[in-house]
GUPADREN-801037 format. One record per residue: x, y, z of N, C-alpha, C, O in turn. Coordinates in pm, whole numbers, plus 50000, padded with zeros to 5 digits. Layout:
N
XYZXYZXYZXYZ...
END
This chain:
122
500834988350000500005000050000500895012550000502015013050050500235023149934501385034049911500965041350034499765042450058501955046950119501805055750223502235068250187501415076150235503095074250128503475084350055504195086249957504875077749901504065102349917504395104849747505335119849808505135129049889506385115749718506735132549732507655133449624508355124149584507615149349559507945151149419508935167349424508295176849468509885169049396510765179749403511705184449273512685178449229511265193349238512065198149158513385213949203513415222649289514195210249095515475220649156515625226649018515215220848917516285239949018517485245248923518325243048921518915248549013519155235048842520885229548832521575239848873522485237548953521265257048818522255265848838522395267948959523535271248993521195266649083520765268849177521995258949261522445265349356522345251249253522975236949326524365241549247525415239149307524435246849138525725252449100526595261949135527825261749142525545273049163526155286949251526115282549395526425291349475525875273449433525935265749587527525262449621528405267849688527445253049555528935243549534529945257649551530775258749642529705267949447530915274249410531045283549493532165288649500529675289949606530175293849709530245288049808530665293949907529895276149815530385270349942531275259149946531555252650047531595257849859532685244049809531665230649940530545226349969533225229749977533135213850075531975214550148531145205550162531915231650219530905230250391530005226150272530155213950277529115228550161528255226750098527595211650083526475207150108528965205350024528775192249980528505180350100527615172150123529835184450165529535175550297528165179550385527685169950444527555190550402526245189850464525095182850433524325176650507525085185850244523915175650205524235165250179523475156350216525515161050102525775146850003526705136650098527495141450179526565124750084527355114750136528735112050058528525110749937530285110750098531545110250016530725100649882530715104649766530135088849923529475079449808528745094049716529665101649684528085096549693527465104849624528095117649565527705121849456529045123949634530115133249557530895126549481531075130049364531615113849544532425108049422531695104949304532035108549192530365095849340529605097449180529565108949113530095108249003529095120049145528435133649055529765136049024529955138348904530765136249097532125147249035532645135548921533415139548834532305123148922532575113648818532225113848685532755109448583531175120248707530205128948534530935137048500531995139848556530415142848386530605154348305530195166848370530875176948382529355165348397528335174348461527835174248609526665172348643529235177148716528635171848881526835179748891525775173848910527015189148877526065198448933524325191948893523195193048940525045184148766523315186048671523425167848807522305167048860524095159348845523735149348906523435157749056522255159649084524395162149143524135169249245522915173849243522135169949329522555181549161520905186949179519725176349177518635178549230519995166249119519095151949090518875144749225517785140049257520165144049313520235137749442519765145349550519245141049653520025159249513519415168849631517475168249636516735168049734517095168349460515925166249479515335153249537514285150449596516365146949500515385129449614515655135049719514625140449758516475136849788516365138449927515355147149946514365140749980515095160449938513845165349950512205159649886511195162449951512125153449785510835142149758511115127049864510235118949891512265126549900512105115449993511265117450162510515110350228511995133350183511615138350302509935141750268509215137050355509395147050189507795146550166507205131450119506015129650094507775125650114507125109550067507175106450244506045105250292508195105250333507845098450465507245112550566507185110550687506955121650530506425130950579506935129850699507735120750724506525140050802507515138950961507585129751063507905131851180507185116450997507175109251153508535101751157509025095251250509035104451026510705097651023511845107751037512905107151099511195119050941511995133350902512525140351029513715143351040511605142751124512415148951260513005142551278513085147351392513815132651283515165125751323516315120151222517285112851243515765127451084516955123450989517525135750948516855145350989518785139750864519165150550776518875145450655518445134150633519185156750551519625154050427520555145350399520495136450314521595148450487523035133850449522985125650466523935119050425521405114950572521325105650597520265099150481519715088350501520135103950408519155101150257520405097850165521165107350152520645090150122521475088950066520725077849919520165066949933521025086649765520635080849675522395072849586523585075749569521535063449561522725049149513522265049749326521345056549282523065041949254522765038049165522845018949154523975014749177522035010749129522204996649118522934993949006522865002248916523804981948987524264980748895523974980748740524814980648649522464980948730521894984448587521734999648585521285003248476521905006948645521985024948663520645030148713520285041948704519915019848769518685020048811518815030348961519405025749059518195044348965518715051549100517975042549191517005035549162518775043949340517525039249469517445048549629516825058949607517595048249679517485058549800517265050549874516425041649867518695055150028518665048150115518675052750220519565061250217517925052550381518555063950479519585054950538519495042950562520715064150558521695055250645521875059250768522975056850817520545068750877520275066951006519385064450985518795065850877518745056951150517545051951196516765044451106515545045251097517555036551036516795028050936515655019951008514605019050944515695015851091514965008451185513475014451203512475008251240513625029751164512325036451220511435038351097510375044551094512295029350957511435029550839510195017350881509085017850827510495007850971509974995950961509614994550818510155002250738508594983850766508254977350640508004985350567507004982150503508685001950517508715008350405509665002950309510644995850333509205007450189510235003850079510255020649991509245027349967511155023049969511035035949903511395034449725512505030949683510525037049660511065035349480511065051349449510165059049483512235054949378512765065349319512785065949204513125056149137512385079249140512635078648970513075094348989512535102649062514335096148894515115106748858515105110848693515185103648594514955126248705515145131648560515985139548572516685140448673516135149048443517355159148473517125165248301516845156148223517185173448265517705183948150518605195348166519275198748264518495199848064519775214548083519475222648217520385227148288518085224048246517895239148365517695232048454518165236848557516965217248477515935212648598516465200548622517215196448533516315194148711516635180648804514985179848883514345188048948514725165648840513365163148889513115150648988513515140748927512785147949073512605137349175511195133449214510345141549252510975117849201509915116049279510055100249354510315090749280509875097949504509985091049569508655086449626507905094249685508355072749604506965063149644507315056249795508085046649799506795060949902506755052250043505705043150065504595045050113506415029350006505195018549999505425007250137506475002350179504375005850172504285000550304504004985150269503074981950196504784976750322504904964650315503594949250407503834937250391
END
């Protein structure tokens, strides 16, 4: 059964003029080392960076606050599976997902990075 939906969109430039004024404090607040090494691995960190920032924010409106007051952004952490399939994982208080499963789908073009995360209850 689906328990929640949450859907976020960003401006790439937006996550671009971020980075460049805030370098590291930036990266390390929202992104996990796993997830900077991916994006800076592209062509294009910023256009992936903005893709991951939006799951984390559609992840945080898909479990709405009964998980969210006790996680950050850095504990959302989005993966790629070995077919390039994205997934999203929290790596605190996993325990307090009980029988959620979270499915992620990611877009991205020249201006926008798009996210939407399904909290399906087991």
């Amino acid at each position: 059964m689906i328990c929640g939906v949450g859907t976020d969109i960003v401006e790439i430039v937006r996550i671009r003029e971020a980075v460049e004024k805030w370098e590291e404090h930036f990266l390390k607040k929202i992104f996990s080392e796993n997830e900077i090494t991916y994006c800076y691995s592209r062509n294009d960190p910023a256009l992936h960076l903005a893709a991951r920032f939006a799951a984390k924010e559609a992840c945080i409106k898909a479990l709405s606050t009964s998980i969210t007051d006790y996680i950050s952004m850095k504990d959302i952490e989005v993966r790629n599976e070995p077919s390039g399939k994205p997934s999203i994982h929290i790596c605190k208080n996993s325990t307090s997902l009980g029988r959620i499963t979270l499915h992620l789908s990611l877009s991205h073009e020249r201006q926008y990075a798009v996210a939407t995360v399904i909290a399906e209850e087991q």
